[in-house]
N, C-alpha and C positions, 0 to 999 in steps of 0.2 A: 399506416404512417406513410407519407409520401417524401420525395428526393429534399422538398424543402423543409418538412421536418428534418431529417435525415441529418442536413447541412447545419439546423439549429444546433442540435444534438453534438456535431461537430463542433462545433463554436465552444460552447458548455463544457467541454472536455477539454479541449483544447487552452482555456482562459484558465482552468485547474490548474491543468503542465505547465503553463506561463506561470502561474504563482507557485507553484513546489519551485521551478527554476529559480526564482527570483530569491526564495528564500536561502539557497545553498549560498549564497555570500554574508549571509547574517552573521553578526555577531553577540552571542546569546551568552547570559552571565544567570545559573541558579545556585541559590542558595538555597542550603535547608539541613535535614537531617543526613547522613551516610551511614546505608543502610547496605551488610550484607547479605544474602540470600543462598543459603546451603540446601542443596535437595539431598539427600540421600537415599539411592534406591537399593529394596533388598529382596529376601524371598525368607519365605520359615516354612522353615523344614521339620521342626523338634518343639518342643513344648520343654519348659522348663519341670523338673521333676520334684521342686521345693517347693515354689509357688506358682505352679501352674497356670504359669502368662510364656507367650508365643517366646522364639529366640529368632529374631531378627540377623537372618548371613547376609551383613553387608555387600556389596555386588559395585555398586559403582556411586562418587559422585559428582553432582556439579554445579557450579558455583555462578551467581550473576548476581548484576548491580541491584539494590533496593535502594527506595524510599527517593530523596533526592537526586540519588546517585541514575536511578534508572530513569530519573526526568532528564536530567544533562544525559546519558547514555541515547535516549530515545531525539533527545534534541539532535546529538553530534549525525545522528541519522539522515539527518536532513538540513542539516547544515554546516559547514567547515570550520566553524568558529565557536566552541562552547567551552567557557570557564564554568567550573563548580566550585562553589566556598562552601567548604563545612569542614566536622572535625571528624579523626578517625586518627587510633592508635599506631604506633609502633608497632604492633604483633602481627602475628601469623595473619586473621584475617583482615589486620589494615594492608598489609602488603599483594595480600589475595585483591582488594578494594584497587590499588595502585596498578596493580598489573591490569586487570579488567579496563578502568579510565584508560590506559593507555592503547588497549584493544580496541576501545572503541572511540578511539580520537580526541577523548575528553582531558582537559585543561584543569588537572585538579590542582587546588589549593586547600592542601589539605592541614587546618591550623589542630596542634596536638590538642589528642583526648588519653584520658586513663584506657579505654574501653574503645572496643568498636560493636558496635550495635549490630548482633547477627541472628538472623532467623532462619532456624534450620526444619528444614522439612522432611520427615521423614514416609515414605512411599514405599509400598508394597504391591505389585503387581497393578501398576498403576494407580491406586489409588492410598490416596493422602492420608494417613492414621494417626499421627500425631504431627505438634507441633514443637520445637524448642527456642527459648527465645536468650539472647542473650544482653542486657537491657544496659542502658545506662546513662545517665543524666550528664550534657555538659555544658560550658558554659556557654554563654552565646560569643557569637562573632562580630558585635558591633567595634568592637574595639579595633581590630582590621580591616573591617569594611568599606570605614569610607575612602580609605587610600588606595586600594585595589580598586575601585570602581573609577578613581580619579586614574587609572593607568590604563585602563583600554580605553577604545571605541566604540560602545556600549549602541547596539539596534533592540533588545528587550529584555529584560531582566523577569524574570520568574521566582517567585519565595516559593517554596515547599515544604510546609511546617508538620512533622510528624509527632510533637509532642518530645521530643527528646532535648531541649534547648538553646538549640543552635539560633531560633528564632526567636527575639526577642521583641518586647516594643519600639526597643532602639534601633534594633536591626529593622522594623519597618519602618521608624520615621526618617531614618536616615537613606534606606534603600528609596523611598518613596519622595522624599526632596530632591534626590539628585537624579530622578526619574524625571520629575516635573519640571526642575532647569534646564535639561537635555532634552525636553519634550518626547521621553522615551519610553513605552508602554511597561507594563508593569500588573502581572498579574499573581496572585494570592492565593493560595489554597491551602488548610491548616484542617485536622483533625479534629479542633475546636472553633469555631468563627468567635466565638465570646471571649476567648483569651484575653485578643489584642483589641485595641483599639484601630482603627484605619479609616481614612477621611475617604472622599468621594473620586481620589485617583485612581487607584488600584481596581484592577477588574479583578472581581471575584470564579475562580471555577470550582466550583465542588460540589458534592454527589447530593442527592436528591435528601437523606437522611440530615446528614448535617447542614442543608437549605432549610429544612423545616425546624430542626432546633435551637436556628439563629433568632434570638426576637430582635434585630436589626437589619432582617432579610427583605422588608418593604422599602426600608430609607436605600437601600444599594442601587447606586445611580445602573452598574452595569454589570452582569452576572450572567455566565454559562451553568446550566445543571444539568447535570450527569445523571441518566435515570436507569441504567442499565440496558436491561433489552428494549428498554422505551424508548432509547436514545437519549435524544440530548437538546434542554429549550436554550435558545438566549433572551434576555431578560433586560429592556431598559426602561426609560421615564418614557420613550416615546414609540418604543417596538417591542412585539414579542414572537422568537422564531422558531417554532417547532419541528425538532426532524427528526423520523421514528428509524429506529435500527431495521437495516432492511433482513436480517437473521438474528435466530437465538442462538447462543452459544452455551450447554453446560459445562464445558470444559474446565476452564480457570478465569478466575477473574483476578487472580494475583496481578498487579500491575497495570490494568487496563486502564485506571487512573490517572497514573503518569503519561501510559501514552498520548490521551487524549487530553491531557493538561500541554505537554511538549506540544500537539498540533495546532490547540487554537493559539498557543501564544507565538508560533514562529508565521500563521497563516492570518492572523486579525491584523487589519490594516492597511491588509495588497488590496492596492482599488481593482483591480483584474479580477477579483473575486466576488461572487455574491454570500450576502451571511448563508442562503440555502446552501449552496455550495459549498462552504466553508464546512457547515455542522454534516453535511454529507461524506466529507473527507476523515471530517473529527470522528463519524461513525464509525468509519469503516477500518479507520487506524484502529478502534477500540475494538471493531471485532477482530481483525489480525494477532490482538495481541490476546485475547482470550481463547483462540483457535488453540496456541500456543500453550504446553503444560506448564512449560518453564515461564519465567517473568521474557517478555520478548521483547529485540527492538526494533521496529518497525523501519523500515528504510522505504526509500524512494520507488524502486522499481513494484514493490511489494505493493505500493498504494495505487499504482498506473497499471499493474494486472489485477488489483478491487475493482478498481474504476471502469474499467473495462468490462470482466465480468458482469457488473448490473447494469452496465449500459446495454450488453447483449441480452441478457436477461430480461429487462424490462422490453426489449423488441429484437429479435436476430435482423432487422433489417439493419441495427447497427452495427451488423459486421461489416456493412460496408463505408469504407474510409479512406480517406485520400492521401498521398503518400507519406508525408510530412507528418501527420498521426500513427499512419501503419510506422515507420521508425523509430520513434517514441515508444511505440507498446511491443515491439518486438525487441528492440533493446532488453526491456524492463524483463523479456521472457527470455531471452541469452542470459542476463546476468543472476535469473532464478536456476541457470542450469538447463534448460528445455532445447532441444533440437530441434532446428528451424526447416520444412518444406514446405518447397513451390511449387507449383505447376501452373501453366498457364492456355488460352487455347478460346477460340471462340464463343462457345457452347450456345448456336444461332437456337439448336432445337434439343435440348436437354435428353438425353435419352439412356438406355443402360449402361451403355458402354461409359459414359459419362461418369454413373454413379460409381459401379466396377474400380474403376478408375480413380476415384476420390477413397474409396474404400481401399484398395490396395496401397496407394499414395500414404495413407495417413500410419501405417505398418513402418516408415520409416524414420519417423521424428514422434515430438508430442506435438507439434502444432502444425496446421495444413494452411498456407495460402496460396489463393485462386487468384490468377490475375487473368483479367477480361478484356480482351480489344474491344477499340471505341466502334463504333457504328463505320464511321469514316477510317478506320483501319482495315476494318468488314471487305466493304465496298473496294476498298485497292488490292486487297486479297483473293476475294472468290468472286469478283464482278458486282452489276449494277445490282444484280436482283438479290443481293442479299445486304444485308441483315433480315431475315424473316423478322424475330424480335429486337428492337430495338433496345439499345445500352442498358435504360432504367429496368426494363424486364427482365433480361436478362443475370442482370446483375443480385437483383432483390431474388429472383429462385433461387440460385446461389446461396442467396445468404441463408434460408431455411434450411439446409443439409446442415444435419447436426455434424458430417462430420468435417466439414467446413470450419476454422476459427477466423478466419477474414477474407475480406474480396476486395480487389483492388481493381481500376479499370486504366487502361494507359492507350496513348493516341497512335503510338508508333506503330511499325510493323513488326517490331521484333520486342520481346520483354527484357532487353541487356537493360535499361537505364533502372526499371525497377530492379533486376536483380542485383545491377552496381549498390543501390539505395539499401537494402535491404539484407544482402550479403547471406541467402540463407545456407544452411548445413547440406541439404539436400537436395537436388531439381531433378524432375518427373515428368517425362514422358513417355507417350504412346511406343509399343515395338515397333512401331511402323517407321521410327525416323532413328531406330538404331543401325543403320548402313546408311543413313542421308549425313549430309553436312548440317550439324546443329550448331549456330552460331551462339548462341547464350553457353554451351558447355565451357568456354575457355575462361568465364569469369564464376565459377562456382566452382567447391572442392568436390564436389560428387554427381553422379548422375547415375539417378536409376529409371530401368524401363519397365512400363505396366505390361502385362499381354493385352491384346485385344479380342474383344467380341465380334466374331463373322456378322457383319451383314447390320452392324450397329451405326454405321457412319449419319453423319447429317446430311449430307449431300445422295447418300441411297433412301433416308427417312423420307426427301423434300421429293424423290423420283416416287416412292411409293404413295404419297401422300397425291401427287400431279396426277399417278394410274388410274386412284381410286376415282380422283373428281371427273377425269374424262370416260370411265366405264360409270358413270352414275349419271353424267351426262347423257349417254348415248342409251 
């Protein structure tokens, strides 16, 4: 892959980060089932002595959004604006439900039910052994619906029909007309597609099983399916777009659904985007959240360190990036918690001391970045005759060292403007400039020095190298 791939590649990524941006002003409204989600984990110790089945000692448990609830939950992720309509009790777990929405920034309207709908899971040494469900039928929400809808400023609306009643026919004809007068996207996903009835607005997303038991699944003008590890096609009268999960995941697929329901409905629409792109994102949100035992919600910084991963994965030449990107994905690795180191320095002619170096650097943080003086920094540095390698080479070896996670290249002579940009936790230098004046020190909170390797310099490599060719000469 060459520098002008390289830059395409940058684009690609970059026109992503523009549409997650774009979307955090949305204002997202779903409807559907509230569902909650009880894990309980335990251990067994004892056998019962009557009827000889396990005795489960309770240990810990914990609580997350289902069904609807974890589409709005998975939405507020990625965007500052989400109402949820649906119904849920007065009890213990509607208030579990209430507390949660407000955890994760969601906008519930929660209109009363008899019951809240909870599925409890019970776990044993990590794995899943039974289920309990706690079910119950209510009415739908049409009767509220269309006045609530008339009070925001509605950017996409989302049904999520889990069979519990919340969804109705009315509830879609009336979500779906006032979708079509606001020219507002609107998309559908139900446990059954043959329930309801639904005209040719509504975008359909739903998983590969219940795509094939629809016999109305030809007439659907526009349709996402979810195929698991297969990934995920889109589906119209005039295109169809295939994009394969780039991992498998056996972990859990509790909830993978909603998240990749939340991503195409808050990301279909931004012209910044391509549908490849699009269904690349949607993948990637669905493997985060199956990575995850618990139902998980995918957030922003989580999807810019995916993206990132298999952009380096698909070529380590993409670790090299320019600085406006390196701050976007380093952001996204602060706000996962990862301690950030620098180090910077010419590397004309790559050598042990070099690697030494990048090996002991990376002992300080979890991420390492290399920044490189341009060719023309070079040259005002160590004089005319250097850069031996020039920028693009120098830069791309670089990127190969696995224990490299970016490389950056800057014009100046000194790296204070990357390290103002970037703010990392750590800066790394040679011993050699531990009794010199280091001018980048006074805008970083730390600084640590590597030892050096006797007789590893560049400047002694380029004398040995001048030795050999005038004794080979003579």
């Amino acid at each position: 892959m060459n520098f002008d791939e390289v830059m395409y590649m940058d684009n690609s990524i970059n026109e992503i980060l523009n549409a997650l941006g774009n979307i955090s002003d949305k204002h997202a409204v779903v409807i559907g089932d509230i569902l909650l989600d009880e894990y309980i984990y335990g251990m067994v110790n004892k056998v019962s002595t009557g009827i000889q089945i396990p005795i489960i000692d309770k240990e810990s448990v914990e609580y997350r959004l289902g069904g609807a609830a974890n589409v709005a939950a998975n939405v507020a992720g990625l965007c500052n604006h989400t109402t949820l309509i649906g119904r849920c009790a007065k009890d213990d777990s509607g208030n579990k439900v209430r507390q949660l929405c407000e955890c994760y920034h969601v906008n519930l309207m929660d209109l009363e039910s008899d019951k809240t709908v909870v599925k409890q899971r019970v776990y044993i040494d990590k794995q899943q052994v039974s289920r309990l469900d706690t079910n119950t039928f209510s009415e739908s929400v049409a009767n509220e619906l269309k006045e609530v809808l008339q009070d925001y400023k509605v950017e996409v609306v989302i049904i999520a029909d889990y069979l519990y009643g919340v969804v109705s026919q009315e509830v879609i004809d009336i979500a779906t007309s006032f979708c079509k007068e606001n020219k507002v996207p609107i998309f559908y996903t139900s446990r059954d597609l043959g329930r309801i009835v639904i005209d040719d607005y509504p975008i359909v997303v739903v998983n590969q099983k219940e795509w094939n038991l629809w016999k109305h699944s030809e007439e659907c003008p526009k349709a996402f399916v979810t195929k698991g590890n297969e990934g995920i096609s889109f589906l119209s009268k005039t295109m169809k777009v295939d994009k394969k999960a780039s991992k498998k995941y056996p972990v859990n697929v509790s909830g993978a659904g909603d998240t990749v329901l939340a991503m195409i409905s808050l990301l279909y629409g931004e012209k910044c985007i391509s549908m490849d792109d699009l269904l690349l994102v949607a993948n990637l949100a669905g493997e985060l959240a199956v990575e995850n035992e618990l139902t998980y919600v995918v957030r922003e910084f989580d999807l810019i360190d995916a993206l990132y991963k298999q952009w380096i994965n698909d070529d380590s030449i993409n670790k090299i990036v320019d600085i406006s990107l390196a701050q976007n994905i380093i952001s996204a690795w602060k706000q996962k918690g990862e301690k950030i180191v620098f180090t910077n320095g010419c590397y004309d002619l790559l050598h042990l001391g070099h690697i030494k170096s990048f090996q002991y650097s990376k002992k300080f943080g979890d991420k390492l970045i290399v920044a490189v003086n341009s060719d023309s920094s070079i040259k005002r540095l160590k004089g005319n005759g250097r850069p031996i390698n020039n920028l693009e080479e120098r830069v791309s070896t670089l990127a190969y060292l696995s224990m490299i996670d970016m490389v950056i290249s800057f014009e100046e002579d000194t790296a204070i403007n990357v390290i103002k940009a970037i703010e990392p936790d750590t800066y790394v230098k040679g011993e050699e400039y531990k009794n010199k004046e280091l001018l980048e020190a006074e805008y970083v909170r730390k600084v640590e020095y590597v030892p050096m390797i006797e007789g590893t310099s560049t400047t002694q490599l380029i004398k040995k190298i001048a030795r050999a060719v005038e004794e080979d000469g003579q």
